[in-house]
N, C-alpha and C positions, 0 to 999 in steps of 0.2 A: 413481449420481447424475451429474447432468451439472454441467460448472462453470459458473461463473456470477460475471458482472463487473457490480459494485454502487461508484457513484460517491458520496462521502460530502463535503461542503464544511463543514468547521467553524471557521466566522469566530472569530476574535480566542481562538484556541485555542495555536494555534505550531506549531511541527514537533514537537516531544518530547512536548507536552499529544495530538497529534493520533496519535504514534504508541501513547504508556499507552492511549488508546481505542481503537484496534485492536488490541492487543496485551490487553484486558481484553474485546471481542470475539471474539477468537481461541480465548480459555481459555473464555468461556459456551459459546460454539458445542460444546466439545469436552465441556463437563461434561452438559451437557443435550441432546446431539444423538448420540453417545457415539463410534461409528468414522468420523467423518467431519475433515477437512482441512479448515484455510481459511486461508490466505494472502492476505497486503495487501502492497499499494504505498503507501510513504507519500511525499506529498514537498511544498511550499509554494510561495509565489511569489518568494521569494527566494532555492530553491534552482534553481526550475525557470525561470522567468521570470515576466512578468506575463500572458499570453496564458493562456485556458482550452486552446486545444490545446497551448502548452508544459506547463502544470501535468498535463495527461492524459497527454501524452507521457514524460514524466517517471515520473510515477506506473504508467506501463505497464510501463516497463522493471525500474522496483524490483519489480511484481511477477513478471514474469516471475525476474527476479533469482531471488525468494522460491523460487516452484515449484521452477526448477532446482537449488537449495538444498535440495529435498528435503520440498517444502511444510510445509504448517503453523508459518510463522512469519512474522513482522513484515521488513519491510524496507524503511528505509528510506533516501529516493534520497540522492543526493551527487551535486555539480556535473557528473561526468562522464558519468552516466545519463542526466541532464537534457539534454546534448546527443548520445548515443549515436544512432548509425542502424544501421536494419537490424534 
């Protein structure tokens, strides 16, 4: 399988509502799809900024975060992500 980057926007949900839904994504995927990974970036406009390419940026890096964490899990960003380069 190839991987694959899925952008999800859930208004007036929050950071911790927004991470239990990928983290109850994470566990479907795994129960019904059976050897397969999937890792999230989670992150909002208050940790990321208000800009759509700060909040993607943001949310890139928690996932990369995730992968290199040894996939298949939730993470999410914190202010220092949010401004991380490179």
């Amino acid at each position: 399988m190839h991987p694959c980057d899925h952008v999800r926007d859930l208004p007036d949900t929050g950071l911790r509502g927004a991470a239990s839904f990928a983290e109850k994504l994470r566990t479907t995927f795994g129960e019904t799809m059976g050897d397969v990974t999937v890792s999230f970036g989670v992150t909002d406009a208050r940790t990321a900024g208000r800009t759509v390419r700060e909040m993607l940026h943001s949310a890139d890096v928690a996932l990369y975060t995730a992968q290199r964490g040894g996939r298949d899990r939730v993470v999410i960003a914190d202010a220092a992500m949010a401004y991380a380069t490179g």
